[in-house]
C-alpha positions in Angstrom: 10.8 -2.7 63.8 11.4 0.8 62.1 8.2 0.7 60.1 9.0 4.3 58.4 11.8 2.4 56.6 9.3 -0.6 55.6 9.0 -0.3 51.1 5.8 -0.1 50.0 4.5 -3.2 49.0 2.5 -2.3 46.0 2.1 -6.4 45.0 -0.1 -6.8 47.5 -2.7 -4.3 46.9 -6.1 -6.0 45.9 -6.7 -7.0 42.4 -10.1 -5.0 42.5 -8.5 -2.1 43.8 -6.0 -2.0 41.2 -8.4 -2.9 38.6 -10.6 0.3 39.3 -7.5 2.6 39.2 -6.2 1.6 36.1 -9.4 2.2 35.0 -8.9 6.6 35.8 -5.3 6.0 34.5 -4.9 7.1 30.2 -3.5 4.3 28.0 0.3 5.9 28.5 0.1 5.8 32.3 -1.4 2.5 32.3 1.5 1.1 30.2 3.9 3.1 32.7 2.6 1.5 35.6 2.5 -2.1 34.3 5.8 -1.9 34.7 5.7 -2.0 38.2 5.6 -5.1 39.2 4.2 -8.7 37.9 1.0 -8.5 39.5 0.4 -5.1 38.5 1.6 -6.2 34.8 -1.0 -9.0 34.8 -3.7 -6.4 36.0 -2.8 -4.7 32.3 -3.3 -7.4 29.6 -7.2 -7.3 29.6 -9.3 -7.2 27.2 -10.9 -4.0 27.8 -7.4 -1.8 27.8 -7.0 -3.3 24.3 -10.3 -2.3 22.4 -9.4 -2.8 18.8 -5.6 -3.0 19.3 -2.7 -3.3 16.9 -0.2 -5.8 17.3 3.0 -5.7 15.3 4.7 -8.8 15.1 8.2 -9.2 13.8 8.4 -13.3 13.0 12.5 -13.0 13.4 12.2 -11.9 16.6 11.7 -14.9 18.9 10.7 -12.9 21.5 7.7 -11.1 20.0 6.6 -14.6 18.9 6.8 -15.6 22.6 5.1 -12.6 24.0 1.7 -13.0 21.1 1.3 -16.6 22.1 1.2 -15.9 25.4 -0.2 -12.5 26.3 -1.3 -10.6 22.8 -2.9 -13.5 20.9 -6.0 -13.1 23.1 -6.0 -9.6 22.8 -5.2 -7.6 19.7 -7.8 -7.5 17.2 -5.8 -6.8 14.5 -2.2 -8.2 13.7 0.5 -7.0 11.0 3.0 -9.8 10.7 6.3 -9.0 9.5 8.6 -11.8 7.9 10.7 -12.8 4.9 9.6 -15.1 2.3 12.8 -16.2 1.6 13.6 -17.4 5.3 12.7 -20.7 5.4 13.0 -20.6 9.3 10.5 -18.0 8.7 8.2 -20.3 7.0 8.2 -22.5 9.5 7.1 -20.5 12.2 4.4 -19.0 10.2 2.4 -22.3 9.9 2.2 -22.3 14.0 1.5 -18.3 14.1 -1.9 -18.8 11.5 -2.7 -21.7 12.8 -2.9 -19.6 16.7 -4.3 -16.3 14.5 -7.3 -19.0 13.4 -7.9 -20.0 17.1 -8.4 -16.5 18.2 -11.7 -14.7 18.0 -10.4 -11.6 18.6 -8.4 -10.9 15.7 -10.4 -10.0 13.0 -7.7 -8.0 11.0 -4.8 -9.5 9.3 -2.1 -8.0 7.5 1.4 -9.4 5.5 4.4 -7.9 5.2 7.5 -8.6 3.3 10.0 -6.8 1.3 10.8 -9.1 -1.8 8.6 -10.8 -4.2 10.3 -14.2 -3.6 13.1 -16.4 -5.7 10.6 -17.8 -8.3 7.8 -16.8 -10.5 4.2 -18.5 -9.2 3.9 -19.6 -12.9 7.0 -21.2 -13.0 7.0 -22.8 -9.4 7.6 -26.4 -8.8 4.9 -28.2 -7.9 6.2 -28.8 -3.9 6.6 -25.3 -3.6 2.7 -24.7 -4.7 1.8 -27.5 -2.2 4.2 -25.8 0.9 2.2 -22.6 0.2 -1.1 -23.8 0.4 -0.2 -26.1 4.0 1.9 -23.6 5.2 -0.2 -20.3 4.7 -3.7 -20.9 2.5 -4.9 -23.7 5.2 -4.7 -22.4 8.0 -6.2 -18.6 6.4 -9.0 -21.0 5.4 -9.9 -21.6 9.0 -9.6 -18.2 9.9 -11.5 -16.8 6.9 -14.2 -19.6 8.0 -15.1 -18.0 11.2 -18.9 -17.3 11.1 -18.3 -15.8 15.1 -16.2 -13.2 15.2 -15.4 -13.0 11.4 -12.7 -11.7 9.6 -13.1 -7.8 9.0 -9.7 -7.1 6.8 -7.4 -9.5 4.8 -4.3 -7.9 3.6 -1.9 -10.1 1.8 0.9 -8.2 1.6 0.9 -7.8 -2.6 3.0 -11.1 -2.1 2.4 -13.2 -5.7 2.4 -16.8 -4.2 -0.4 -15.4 -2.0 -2.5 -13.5 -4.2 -2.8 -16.3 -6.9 -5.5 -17.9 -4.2 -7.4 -15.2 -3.7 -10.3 -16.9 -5.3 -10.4 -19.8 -2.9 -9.8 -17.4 0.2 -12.5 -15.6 -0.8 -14.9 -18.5 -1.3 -13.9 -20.1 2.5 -15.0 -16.9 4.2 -18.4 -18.2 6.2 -19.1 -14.0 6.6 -17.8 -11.9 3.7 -20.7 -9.7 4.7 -18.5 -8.5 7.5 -15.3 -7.9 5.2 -14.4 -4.3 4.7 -10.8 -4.5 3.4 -9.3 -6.9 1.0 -6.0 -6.5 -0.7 -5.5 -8.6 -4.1 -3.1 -6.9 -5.8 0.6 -8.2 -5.6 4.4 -7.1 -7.0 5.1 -10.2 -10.0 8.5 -11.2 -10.0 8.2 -11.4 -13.6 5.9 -8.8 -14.5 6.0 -10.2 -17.9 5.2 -13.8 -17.9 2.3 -14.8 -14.3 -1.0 -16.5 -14.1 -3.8 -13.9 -14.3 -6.7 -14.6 -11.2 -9.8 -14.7 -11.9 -12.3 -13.6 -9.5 -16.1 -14.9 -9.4 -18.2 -11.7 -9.4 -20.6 -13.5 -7.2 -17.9 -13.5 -4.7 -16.8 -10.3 -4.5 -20.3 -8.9 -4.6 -21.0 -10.8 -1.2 -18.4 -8.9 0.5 -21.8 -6.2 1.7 -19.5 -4.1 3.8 -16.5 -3.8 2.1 -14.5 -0.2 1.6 -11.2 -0.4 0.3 -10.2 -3.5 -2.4 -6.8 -3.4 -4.5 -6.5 -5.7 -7.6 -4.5 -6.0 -9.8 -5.4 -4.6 -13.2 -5.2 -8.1 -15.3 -8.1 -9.4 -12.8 -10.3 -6.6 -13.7 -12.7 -6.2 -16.0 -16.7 -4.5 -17.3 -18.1 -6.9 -15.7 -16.3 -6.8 -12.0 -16.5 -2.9 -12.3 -20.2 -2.8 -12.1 -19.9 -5.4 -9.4 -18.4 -3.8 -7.0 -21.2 -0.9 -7.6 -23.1 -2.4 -5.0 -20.8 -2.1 -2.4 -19.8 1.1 -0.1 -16.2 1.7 -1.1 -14.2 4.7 -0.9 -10.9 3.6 -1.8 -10.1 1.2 -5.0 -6.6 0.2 -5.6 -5.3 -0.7 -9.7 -1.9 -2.3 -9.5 -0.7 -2.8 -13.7 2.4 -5.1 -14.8 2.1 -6.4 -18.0 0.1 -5.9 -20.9 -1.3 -9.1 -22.8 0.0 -8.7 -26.5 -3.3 -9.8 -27.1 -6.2 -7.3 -26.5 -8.9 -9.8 -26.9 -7.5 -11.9 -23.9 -7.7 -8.9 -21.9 -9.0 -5.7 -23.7 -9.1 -3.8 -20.6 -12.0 -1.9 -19.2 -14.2 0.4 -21.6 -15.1 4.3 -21.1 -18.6 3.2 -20.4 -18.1 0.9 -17.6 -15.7 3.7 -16.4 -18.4 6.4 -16.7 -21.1 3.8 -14.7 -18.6 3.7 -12.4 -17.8 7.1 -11.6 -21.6 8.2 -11.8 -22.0 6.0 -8.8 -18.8 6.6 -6.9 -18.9 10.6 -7.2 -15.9 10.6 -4.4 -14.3 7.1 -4.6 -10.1 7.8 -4.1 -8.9 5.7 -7.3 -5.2 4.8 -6.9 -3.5 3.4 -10.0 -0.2 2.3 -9.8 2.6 1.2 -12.5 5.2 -1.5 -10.8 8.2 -2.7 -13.2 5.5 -2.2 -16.1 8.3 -1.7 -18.9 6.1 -2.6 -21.5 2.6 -0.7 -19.9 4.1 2.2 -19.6 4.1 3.0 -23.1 0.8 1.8 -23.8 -0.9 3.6 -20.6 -2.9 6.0 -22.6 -3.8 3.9 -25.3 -4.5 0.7 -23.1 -4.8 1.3 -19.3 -6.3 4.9 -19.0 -9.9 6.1 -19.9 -11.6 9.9 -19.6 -14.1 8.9 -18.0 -11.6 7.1 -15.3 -11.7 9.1 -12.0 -8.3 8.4 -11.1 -7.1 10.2 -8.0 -3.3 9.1 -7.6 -1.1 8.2 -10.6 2.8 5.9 -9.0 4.9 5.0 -11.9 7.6 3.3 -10.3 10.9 2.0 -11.9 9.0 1.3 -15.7 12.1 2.4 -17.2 10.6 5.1 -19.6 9.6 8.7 -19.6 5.7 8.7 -20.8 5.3 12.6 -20.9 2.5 11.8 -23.6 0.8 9.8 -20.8 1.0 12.9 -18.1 -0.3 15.0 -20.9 -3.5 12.7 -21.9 -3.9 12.7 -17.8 -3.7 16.3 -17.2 -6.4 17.1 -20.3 -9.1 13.7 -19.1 -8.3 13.9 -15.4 -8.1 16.8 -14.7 -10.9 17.0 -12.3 -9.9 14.3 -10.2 -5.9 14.2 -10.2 -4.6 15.0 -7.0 -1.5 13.1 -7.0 1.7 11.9 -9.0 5.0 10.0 -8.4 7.3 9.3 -11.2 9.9 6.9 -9.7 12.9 5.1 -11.8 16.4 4.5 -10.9 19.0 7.6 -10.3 20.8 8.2 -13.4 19.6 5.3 -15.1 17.5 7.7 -16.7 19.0 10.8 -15.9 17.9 12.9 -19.5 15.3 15.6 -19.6 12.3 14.5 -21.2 12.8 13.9 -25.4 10.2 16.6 -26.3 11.7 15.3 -30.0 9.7 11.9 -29.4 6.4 13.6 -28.6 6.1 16.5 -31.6 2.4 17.6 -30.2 4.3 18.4 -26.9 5.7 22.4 -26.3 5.7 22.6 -22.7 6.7 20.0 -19.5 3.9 17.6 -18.9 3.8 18.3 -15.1 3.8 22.1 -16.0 0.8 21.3 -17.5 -0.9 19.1 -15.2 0.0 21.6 -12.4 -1.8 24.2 -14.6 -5.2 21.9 -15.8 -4.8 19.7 -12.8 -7.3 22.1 -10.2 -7.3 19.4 -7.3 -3.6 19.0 -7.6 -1.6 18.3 -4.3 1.3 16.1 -4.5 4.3 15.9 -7.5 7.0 13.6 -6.7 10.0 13.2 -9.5 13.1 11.0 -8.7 15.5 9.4 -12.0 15.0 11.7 -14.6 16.0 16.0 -14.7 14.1 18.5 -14.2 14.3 22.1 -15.7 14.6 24.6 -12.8 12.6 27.5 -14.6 10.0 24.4 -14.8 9.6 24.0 -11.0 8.8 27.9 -10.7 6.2 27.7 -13.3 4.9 24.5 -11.4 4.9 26.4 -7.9 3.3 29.7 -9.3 0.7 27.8 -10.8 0.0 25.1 -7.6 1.1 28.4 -4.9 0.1 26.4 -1.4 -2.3 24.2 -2.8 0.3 22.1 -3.5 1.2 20.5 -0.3 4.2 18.5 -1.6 6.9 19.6 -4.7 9.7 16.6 -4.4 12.2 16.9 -7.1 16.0 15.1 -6.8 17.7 15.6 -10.1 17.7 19.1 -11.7 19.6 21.2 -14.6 21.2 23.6 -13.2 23.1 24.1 -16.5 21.0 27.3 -17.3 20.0 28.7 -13.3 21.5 31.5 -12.6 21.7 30.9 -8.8 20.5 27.6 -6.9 19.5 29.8 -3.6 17.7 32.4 -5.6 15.4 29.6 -6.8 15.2 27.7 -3.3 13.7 31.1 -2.2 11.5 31.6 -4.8 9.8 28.3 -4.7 9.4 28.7 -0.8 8.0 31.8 -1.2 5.4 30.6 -3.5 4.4 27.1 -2.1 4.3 28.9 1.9 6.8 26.3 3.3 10.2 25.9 3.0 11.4 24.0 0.0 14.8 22.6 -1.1 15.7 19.7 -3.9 16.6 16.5 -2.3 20.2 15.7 -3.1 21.0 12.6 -5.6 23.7 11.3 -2.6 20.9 11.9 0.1 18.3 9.4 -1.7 17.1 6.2 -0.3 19.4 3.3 -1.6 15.7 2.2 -2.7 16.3 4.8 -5.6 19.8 2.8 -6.7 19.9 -0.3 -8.7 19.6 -3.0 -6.1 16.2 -4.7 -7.1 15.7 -5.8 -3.6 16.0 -3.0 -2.1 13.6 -1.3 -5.0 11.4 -4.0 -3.8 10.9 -2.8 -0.3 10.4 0.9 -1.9 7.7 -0.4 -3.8 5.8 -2.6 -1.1 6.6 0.6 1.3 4.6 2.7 -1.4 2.0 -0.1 -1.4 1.2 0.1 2.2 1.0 4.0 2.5 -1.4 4.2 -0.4 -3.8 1.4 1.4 -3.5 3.2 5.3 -3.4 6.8 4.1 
């Protein structure tokens, strides 16, 4: 026998031998040489390569589903699932997935996604739908909220309505909310006009000890909630607004003081407040939603249907020491005017010239569905210079700009990096007037705001 022509026969090295060199190997060579062969692909799935580990899990893929239950579901600690709530086949396998998820003491972190709000309103739900949601999904998170070993350290529900309208009794099965550090409450309404408004126990939320980032939505808020959550260590509070009761007394809002206990205790809190089809809140955010002694950090208006620049002006003059961010999303040319300076007398000058120039902590101004004035964007760049890490414009005038380059130049010049307009047949087709498409925009904006 020619034994210089023998293959290796890498199977057949020892388990403990191989166990001790993936140990020297980094993660991405460990990955590489799973690949190997089967037994050096069963020396990778261990628990100790997968110290607090991500899994992304796509429900329409048959194969991910395959691979969790029988490799990742005993390893990952935290798991983002991925599915549509309009797929009923979808459904379906997410019964089995949370009932496995509640089995498994190693995931302690888990997230939703979608990207619609569903076909139907929770308020207006038929009573079989209610009762599929709460066998098919709010069960089986009962178990895994129950866990007193190895309990459940984040709870994201995707901002999906049908989901969100439980939070009360998710948060009262959790046999450790001591050990909770994220929850996320808020949701998109599929009628942001007409849903059922939760209402949170205070005595619940305040048991959650350890808990850093929450996101409500602003209907569930109130003076009393506000100094609740005092006691606990967060750094990150997320305000999603919809509608406005016509009523104030049913929900008058949160007062300047509670907003000034607050912010005395949180000196560095990152407070993101965020406008989602709000076509009637949008023109009372100054008068109903906004306080000065609010220390609101980033401002998203998306697809409210209305220029507020007497909002952005109030903001810039009573946040001025916090406001670091701004995005003023509608449809492309739905809305494609400059702002009607004749509707707000007081105002001489463009409200994000202004907040560029009170605004010291400024960073971030995003503008997509309504034009700009070029000789605008100039002032706003001299005034920001590099400080302002990100000047994102779509739709400008160039009626009275004397050259399109000679502006580009300037702009770069001043901000340190270079800067062009995006194009209006370059934008997402998230920026058109397919609503579920916007939807997907909007969740999309959701999720950065809660991981960044």
């Amino acid at each position: 026998m020619n034994f210089s022509q023998r293959q290796p026969e890498w199977h057949t090295i020892p388990a403990v031998a191989l166990n001790q060199i993936f140990d020297y190997l980094s993660p991405e060579d460990r990955r590489s040489a799973a690949s190997v062969c089967y037994s050096w692909r069963l020396s990778f799935f261990q628990k100790r390569y997968f110290r607090n580990f991500r899994f992304h899990l796509n429900v329409g893929r048959d194969d991910q589903l395959a691979f969790f239950h029988s490799c990742m579901a005993n390893l990952a600690k935290e798991l983002i699932v991925v599915f549509d709530f309009h797929n009923e086949f979808h459904i379906e396998k997410m019964r089995r997935l949370l009932y496995k998820v509640a089995s498994c003491d190693n995931i302690q972190g888990l997230r939703f996604q979608t990207h619609n709000v569903g076909l139907v309103g929770v308020g207006n739900m038929h009573p079989d739908h209610l009762v599929d949601i709460e066998q098919y999904f709010v069960e089986p998170l009962k178990l895994f909220l129950n866990r007193k070993r190895h309990p459940c350290q984040l709870l994201d529900l995707g901002a999906i309505e049908a989901l969100t309208y439980y939070g009360h009794d998710l948060l009262k099965a959790m046999g450790r909310p001591q050990e909770l550090e994220q929850l996320t409450l808020a949701s998109i309404k599929y009628d942001p006009s007409h849903y059922p408004i939760l209402m949170l126990d205070t005595s619940l939320v305040q048991k959650c000890a350890a808990l850093q980032v929450l996101s409500l939505d602003y209907d569930t808020l109130s003076d009393e909630l506000l100094h609740t959550i005092q006691v606990l260590p967060l750094r990150k509070l997320l305000i999603t607004v919809h509608g406005l009761d016509s009523e104030e007394l049913e929900h008058p809002g949160v007062s300047e003081e509670a907003w000034a206990h607050f912010t005395a205790h949180f000196t560095a809190i990152e407070l993101v407040l965020t406008l989602v089809y709000a076509y009637e809140a949008i023109e009372l955010l100054q008068h109903r939603v906004l306080r000065r002694n609010m220390p609101v950090t980033h401002v998203r208006l998306l697809f409210c249907e209305l220029m507020n620049a007497e909002a952005l002006d109030w903001m810039s003059v009573h946040n001025s020491k916090t406001l670091r961010s701004i995005h003023y999303v509608d449809s492309a040319y739905k809305h494609s005017t400059l702002v009607d300076y004749a509707r707000h007398d007081f105002l001489r000058q463009d409200p994000f010239v202004m907040m560029a120039w009170r605004c010291k902590q400024l960073e971030e101004i995003v503008v997509h569905g309504y034009l700009m004035d070029p000789n605008n964007l100039v002032g706003i760049a001299r005034l920001r210079g590099r400080q302002l890490k990100r000047l994102e414009v779509s739709m400008i005038d160039w009626a009275s700009a004397a050259s399109l380059d000679t502006f580009h130049e300037e702009i770069s010049t001043l901000l340190g990096q270079e800067w062009s307009h995006i194009s209006p047949d370059k934008l997402p087709p998230s920026l058109d007037f397919d609503y579920e498409v916007r939807d997907q925009f909007v969740y999309e904006m959701l999720r950065q705001d809660l991981s960044q």
